[in-house]
N, CA, C and O atoms as a GROMACS GRO file, in nm:
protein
  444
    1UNK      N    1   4.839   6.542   7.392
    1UNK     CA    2   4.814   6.468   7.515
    1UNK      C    3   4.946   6.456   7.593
    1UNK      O    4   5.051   6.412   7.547
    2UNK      N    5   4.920   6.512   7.745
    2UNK     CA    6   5.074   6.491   7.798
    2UNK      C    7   5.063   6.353   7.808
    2UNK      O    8   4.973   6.271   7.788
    3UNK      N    9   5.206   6.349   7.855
    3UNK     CA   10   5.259   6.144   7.909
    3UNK      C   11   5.230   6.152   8.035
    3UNK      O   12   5.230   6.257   8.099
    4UNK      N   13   5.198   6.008   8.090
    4UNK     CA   14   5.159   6.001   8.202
    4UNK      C   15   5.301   5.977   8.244
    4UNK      O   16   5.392   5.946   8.168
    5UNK      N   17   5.312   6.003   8.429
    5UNK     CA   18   5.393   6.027   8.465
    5UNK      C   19   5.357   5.850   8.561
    5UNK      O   20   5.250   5.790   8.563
    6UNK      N   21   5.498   5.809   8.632
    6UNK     CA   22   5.501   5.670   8.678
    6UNK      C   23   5.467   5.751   8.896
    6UNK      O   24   5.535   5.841   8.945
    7UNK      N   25   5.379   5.694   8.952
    7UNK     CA   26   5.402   5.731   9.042
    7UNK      C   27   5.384   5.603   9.202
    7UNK      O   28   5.308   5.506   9.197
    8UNK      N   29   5.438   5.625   9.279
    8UNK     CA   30   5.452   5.567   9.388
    8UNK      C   31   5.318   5.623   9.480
    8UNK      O   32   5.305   5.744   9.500
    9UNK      N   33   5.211   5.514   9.539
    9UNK     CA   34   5.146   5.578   9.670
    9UNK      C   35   5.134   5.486   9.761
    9UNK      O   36   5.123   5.365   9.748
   10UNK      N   37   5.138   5.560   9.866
   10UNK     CA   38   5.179   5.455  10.024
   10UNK      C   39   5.124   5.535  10.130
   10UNK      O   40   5.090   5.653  10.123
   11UNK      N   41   5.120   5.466  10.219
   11UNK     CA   42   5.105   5.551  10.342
   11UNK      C   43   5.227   5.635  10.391
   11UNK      O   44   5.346   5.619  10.365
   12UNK      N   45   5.181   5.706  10.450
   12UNK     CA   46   5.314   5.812  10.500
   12UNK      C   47   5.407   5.749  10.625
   12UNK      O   48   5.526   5.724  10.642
   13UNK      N   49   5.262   5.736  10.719
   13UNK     CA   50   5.301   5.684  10.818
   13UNK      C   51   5.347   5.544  10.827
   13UNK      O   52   5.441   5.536  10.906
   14UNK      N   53   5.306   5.400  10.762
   14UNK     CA   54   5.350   5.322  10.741
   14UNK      C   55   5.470   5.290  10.654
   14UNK      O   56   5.540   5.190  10.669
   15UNK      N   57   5.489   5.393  10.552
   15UNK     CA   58   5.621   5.392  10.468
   15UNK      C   59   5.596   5.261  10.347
   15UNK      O   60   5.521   5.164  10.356
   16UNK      N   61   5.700   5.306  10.224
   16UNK     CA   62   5.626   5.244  10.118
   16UNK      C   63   5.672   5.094  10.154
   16UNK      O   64   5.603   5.011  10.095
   17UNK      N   65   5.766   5.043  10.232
   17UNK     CA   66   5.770   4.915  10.192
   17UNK      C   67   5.650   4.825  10.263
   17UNK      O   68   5.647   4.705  10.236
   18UNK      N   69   5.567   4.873  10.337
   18UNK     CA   70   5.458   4.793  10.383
   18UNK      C   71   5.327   4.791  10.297
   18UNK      O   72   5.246   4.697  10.296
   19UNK      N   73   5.316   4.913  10.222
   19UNK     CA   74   5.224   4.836  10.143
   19UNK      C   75   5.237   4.957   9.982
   19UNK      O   76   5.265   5.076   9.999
   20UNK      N   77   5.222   4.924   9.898
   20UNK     CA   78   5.222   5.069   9.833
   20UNK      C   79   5.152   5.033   9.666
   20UNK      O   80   5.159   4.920   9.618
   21UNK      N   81   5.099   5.130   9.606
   21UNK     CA   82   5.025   5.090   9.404
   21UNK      C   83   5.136   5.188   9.347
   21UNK      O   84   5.230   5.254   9.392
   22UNK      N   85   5.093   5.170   9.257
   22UNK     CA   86   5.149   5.208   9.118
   22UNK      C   87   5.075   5.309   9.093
   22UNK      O   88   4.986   5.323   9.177
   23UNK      N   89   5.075   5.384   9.014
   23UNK     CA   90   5.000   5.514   8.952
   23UNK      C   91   5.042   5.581   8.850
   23UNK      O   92   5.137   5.658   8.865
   24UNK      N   93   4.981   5.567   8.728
   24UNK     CA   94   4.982   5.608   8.652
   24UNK      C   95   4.944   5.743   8.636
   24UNK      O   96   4.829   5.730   8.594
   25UNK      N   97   4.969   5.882   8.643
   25UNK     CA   98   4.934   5.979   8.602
   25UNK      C   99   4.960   6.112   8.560
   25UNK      O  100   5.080   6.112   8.534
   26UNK      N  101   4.926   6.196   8.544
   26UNK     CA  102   4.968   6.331   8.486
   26UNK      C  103   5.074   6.470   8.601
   26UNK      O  104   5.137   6.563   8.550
   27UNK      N  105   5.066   6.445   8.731
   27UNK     CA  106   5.088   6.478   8.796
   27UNK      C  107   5.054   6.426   8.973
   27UNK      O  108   4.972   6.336   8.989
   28UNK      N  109   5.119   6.487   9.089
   28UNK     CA  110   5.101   6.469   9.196
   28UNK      C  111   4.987   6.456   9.276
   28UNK      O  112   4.960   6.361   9.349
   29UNK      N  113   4.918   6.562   9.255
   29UNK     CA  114   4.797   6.582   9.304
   29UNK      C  115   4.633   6.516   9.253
   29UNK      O  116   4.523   6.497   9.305
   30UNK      N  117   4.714   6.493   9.090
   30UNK     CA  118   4.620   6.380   9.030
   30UNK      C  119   4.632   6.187   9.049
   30UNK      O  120   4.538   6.108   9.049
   31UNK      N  121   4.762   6.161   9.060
   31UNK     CA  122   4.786   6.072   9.160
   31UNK      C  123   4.785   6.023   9.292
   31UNK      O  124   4.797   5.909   9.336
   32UNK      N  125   4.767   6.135   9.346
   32UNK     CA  126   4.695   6.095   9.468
   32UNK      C  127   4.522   6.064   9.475
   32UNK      O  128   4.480   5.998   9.570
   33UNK      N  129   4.447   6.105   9.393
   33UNK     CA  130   4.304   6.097   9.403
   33UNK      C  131   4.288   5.965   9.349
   33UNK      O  132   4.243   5.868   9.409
   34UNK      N  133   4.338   5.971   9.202
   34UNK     CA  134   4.358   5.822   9.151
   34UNK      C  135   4.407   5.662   9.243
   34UNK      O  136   4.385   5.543   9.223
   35UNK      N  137   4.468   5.726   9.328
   35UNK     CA  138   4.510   5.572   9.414
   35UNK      C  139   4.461   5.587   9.562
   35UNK      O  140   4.448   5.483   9.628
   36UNK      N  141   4.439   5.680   9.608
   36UNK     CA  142   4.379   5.701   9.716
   36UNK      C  143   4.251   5.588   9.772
   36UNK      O  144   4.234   5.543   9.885
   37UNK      N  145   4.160   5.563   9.629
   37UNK     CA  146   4.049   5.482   9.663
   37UNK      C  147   4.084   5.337   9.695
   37UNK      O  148   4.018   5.265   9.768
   38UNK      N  149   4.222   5.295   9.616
   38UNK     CA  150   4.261   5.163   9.651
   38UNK      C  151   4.364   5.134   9.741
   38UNK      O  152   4.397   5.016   9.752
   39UNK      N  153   4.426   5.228   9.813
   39UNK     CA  154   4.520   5.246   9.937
   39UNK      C  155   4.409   5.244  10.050
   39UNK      O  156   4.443   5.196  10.158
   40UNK      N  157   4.275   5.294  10.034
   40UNK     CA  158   4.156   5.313  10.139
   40UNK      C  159   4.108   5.178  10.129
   40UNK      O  160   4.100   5.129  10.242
   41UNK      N  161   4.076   5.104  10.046
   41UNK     CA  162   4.013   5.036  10.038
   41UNK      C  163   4.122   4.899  10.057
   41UNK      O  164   4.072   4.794  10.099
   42UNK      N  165   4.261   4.903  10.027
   42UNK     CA  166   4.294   4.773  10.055
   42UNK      C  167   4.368   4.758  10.233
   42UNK      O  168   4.366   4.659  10.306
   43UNK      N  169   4.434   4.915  10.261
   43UNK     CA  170   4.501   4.919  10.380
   43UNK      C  171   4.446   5.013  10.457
   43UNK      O  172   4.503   5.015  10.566
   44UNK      N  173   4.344   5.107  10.446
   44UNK     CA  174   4.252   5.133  10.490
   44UNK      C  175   4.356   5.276  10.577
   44UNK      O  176   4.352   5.309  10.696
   45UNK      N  177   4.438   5.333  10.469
   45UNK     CA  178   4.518   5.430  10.463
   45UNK      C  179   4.346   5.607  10.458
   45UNK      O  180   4.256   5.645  10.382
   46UNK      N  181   4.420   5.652  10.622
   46UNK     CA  182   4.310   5.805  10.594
   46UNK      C  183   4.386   5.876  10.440
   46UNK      O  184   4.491   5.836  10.390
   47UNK      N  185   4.307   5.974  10.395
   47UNK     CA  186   4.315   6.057  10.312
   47UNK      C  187   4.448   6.141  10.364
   47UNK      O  188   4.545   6.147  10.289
   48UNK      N  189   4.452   6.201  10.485
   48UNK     CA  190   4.557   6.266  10.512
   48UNK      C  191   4.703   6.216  10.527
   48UNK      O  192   4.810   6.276  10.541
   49UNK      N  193   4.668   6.076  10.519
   49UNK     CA  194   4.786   5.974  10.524
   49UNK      C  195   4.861   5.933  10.415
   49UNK      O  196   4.983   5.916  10.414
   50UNK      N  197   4.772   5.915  10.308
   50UNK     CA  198   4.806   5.899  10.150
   50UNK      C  199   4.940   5.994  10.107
   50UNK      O  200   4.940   6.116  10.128
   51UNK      N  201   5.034   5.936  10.056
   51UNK     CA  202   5.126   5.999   9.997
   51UNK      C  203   5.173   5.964   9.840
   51UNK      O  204   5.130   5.865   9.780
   52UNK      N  205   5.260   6.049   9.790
   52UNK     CA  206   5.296   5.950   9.645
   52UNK      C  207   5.427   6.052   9.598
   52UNK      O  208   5.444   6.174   9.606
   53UNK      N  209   5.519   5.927   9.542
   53UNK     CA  210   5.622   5.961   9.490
   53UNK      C  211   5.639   5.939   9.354
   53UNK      O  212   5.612   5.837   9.292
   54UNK      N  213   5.694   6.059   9.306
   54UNK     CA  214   5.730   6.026   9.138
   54UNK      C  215   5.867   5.928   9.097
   54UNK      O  216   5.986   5.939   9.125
   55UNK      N  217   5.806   5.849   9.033
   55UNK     CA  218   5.921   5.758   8.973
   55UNK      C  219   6.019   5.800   8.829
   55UNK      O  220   5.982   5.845   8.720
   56UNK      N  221   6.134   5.771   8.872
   56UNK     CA  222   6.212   5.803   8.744
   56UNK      C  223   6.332   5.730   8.717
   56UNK      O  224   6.431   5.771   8.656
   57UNK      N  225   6.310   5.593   8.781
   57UNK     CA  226   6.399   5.515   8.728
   57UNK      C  227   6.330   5.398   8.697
   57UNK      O  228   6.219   5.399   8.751
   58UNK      N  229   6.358   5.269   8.614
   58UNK     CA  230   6.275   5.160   8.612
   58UNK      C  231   6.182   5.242   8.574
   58UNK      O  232   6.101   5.260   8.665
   59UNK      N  233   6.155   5.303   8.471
   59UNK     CA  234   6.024   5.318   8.432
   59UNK      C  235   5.979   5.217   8.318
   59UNK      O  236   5.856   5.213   8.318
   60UNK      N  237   6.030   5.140   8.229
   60UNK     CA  238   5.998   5.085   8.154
   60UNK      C  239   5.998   4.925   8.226
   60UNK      O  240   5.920   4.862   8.154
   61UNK      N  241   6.022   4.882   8.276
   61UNK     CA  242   6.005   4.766   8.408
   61UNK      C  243   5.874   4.796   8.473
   61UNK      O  244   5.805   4.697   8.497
   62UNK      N  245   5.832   4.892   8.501
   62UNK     CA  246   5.725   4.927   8.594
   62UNK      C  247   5.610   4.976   8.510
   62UNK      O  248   5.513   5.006   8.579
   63UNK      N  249   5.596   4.989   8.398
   63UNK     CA  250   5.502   4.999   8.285
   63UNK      C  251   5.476   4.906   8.262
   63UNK      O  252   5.356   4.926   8.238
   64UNK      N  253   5.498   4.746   8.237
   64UNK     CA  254   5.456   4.657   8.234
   64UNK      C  255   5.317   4.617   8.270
   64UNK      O  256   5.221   4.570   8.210
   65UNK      N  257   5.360   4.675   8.454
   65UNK     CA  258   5.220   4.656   8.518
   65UNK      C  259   5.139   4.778   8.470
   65UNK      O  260   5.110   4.837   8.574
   66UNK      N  261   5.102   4.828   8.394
   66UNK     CA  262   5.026   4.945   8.339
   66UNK      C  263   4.921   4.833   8.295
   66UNK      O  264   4.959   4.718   8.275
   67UNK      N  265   4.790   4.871   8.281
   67UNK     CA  266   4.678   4.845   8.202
   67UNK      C  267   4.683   4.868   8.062
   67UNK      O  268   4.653   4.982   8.026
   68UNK      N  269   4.719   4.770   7.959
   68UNK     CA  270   4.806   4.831   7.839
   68UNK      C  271   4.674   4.892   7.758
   68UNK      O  272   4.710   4.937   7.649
   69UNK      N  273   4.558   4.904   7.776
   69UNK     CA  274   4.473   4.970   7.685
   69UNK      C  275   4.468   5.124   7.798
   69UNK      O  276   4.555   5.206   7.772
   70UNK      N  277   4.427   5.140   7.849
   70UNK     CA  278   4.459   5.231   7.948
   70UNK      C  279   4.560   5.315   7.932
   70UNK      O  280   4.534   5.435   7.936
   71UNK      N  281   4.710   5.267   7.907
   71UNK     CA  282   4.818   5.326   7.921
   71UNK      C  283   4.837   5.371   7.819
   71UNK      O  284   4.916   5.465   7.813
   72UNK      N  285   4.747   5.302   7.652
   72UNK     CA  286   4.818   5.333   7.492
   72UNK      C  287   4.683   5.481   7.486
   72UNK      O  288   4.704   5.584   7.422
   73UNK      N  289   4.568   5.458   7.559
   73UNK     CA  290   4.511   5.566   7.571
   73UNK      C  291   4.510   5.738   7.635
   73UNK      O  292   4.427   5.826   7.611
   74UNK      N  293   4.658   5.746   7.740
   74UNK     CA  294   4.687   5.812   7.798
   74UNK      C  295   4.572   5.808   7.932
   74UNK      O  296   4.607   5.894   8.013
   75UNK      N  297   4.474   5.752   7.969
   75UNK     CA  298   4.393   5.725   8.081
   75UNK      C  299   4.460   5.694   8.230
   75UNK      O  300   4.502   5.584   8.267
   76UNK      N  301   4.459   5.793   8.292
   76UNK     CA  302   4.545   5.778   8.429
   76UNK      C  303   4.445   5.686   8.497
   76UNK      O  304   4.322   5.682   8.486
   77UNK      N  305   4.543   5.600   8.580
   77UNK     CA  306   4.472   5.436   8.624
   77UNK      C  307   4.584   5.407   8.771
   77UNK      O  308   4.689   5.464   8.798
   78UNK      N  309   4.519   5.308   8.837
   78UNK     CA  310   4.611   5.274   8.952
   78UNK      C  311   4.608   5.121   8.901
   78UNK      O  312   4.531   5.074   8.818
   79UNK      N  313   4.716   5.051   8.975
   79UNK     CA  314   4.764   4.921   8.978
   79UNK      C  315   4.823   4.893   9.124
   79UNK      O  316   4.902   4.940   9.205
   80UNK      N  317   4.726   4.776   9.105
   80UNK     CA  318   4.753   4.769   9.305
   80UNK      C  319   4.878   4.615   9.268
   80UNK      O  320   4.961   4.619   9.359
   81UNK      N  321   4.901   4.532   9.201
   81UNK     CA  322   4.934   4.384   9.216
   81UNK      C  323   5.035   4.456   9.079
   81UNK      O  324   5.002   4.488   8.964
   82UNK      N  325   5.146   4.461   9.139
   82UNK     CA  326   5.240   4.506   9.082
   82UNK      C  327   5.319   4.369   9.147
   82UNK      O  328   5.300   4.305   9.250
   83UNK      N  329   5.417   4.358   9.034
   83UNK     CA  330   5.534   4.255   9.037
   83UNK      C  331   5.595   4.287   9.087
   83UNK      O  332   5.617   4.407   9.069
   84UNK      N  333   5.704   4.194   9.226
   84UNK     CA  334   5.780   4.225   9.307
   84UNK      C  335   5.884   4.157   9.292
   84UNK      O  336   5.868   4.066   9.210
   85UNK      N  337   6.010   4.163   9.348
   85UNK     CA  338   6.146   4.105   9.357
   85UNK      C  339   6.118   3.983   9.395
   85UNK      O  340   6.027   3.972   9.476
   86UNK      N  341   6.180   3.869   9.353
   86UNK     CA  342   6.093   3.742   9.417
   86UNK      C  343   6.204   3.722   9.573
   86UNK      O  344   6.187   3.619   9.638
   87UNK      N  345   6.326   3.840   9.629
   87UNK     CA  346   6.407   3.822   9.719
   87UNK      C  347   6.317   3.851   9.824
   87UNK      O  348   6.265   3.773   9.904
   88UNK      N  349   6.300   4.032   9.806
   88UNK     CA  350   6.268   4.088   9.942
   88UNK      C  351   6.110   4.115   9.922
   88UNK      O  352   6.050   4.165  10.018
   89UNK      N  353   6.042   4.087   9.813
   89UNK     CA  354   5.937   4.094   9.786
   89UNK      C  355   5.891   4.271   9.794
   89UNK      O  356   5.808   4.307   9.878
   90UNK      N  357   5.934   4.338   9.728
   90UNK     CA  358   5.941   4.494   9.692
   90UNK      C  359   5.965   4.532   9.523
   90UNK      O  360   6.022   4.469   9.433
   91UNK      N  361   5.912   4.631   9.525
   91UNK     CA  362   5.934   4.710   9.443
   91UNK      C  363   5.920   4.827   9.378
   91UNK      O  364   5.816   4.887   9.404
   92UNK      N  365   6.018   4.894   9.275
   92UNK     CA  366   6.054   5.014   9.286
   92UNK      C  367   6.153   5.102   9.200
   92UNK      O  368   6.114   5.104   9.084
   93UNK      N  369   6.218   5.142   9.211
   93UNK     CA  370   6.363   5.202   9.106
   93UNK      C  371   6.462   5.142   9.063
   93UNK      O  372   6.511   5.168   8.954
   94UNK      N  373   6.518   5.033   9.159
   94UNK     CA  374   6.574   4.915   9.105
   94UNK      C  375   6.523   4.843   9.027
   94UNK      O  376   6.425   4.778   9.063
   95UNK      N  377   6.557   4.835   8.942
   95UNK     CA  378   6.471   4.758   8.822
   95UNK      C  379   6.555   4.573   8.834
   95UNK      O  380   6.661   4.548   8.892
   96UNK      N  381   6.464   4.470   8.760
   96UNK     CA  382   6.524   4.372   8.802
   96UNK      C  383   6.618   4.307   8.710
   96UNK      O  384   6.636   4.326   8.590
   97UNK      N  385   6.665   4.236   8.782
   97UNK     CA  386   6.838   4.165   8.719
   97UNK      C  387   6.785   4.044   8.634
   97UNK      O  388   6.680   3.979   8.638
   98UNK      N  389   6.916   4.037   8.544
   98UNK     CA  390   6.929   3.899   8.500
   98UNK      C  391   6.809   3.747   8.574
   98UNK      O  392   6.728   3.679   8.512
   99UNK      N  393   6.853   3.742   8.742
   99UNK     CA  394   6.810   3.653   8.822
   99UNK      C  395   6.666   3.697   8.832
   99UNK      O  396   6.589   3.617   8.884
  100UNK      N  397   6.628   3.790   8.798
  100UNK     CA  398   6.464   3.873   8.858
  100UNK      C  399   6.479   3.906   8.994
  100UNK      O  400   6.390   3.938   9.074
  101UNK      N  401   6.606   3.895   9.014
  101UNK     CA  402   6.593   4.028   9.216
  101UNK      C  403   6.615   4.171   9.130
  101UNK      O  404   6.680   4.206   9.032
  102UNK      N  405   6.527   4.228   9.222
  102UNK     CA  406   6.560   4.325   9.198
  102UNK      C  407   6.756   4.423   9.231
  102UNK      O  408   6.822   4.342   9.295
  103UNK      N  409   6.808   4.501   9.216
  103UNK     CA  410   6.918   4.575   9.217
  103UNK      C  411   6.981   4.618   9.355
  103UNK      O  412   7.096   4.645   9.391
  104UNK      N  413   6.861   4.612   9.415
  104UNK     CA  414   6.914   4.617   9.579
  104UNK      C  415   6.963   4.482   9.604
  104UNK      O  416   7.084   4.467   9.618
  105UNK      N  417   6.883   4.380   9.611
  105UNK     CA  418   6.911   4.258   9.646
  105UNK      C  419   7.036   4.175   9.591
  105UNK      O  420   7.097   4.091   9.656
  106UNK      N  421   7.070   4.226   9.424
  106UNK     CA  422   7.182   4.195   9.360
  106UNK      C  423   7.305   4.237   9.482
  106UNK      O  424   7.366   4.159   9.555
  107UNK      N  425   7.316   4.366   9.476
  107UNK     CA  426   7.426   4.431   9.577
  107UNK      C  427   7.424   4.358   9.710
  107UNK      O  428   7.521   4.384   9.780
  108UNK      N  429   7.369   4.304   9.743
  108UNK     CA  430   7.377   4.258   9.898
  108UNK      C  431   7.411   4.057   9.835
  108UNK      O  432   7.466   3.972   9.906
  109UNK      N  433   7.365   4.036   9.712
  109UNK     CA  434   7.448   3.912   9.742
  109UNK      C  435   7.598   3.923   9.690
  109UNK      O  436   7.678   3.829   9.682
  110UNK      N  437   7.618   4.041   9.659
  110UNK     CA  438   7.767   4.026   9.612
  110UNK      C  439   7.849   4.095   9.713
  110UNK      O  440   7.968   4.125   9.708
  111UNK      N  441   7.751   4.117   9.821
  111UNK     CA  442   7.904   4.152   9.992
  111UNK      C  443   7.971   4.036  10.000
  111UNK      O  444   8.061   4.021  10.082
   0.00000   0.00000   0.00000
C-alpha cells in the first residue's frame, strides 16, 4: 500500500490563505477529486478553479488533523477544520511553536 501523500486545496483564484482543506492522498490528481466536493460545497470554488499543493514540511503537525482510522487504513479523505495558528489564523508548512503560532508569526515577533 503506497503512503498517502499530505496535500493543500484552495482556490486558484482566491489563493490558499482565504480558504483552503487538507488532503490526504496518493497523488495530485487524486487530491483534487477528493477535496473538490468540499471546496464546492463550502466556498463554492468551480472545478476549474480547484487547485492543490503537495505538502512537505509540517507533515507530522498536519496529520493530526487526519481522520486517524482513515489515515491507519491508508483511505484517502479530506479535512476541511484543520487547526490554525491562533496569530494569523492560517495554516501550513510552518509548523507550530512552543507558543502555538505558527513559524511565520514567530519571525515577525522577533523584528
Amino acid at each position: 500500500m503506497k503512503k498517502l501523500k499530505l496535500y493543500m486545496g484552495y482556490s486558484h483564484e482566491a489563493g490558499s490563505n482565504e480558504a483552503a482543506v487538507l488532503i490526504f492522498a496518493h497523488g495530485s490528481k487524486e487530491a483534487r477529486k477528493v477535496g473538490w466536493p468540499d471546496m464546492k460545497f463550502l466556498y463554492g470554488t468551480p472545478w476549474i478553479d480547484m487547485d492543490v499543493r503537495w505538502l512537505r514540511k509540517n507533515l507530522e503537525a498536519l496529520s493530526k488533523n487526519a481522520d486517524p482510522e482513515k489515515l491507519a487504513a491508508g483511505e484517502v479523505h479530506c479535512v476541511v477544520d484543520v487547526a490554525v495558528c491562533p496569530v494569523c489564523e492560517l495554516w501550513g508548512e510552518e509548523g507550530p511553536r512552543e507558543n502555538g503560532s505558527c513559524g511565520y508569526c514567530v519571525m515577525e515577533e522577533g523584528s
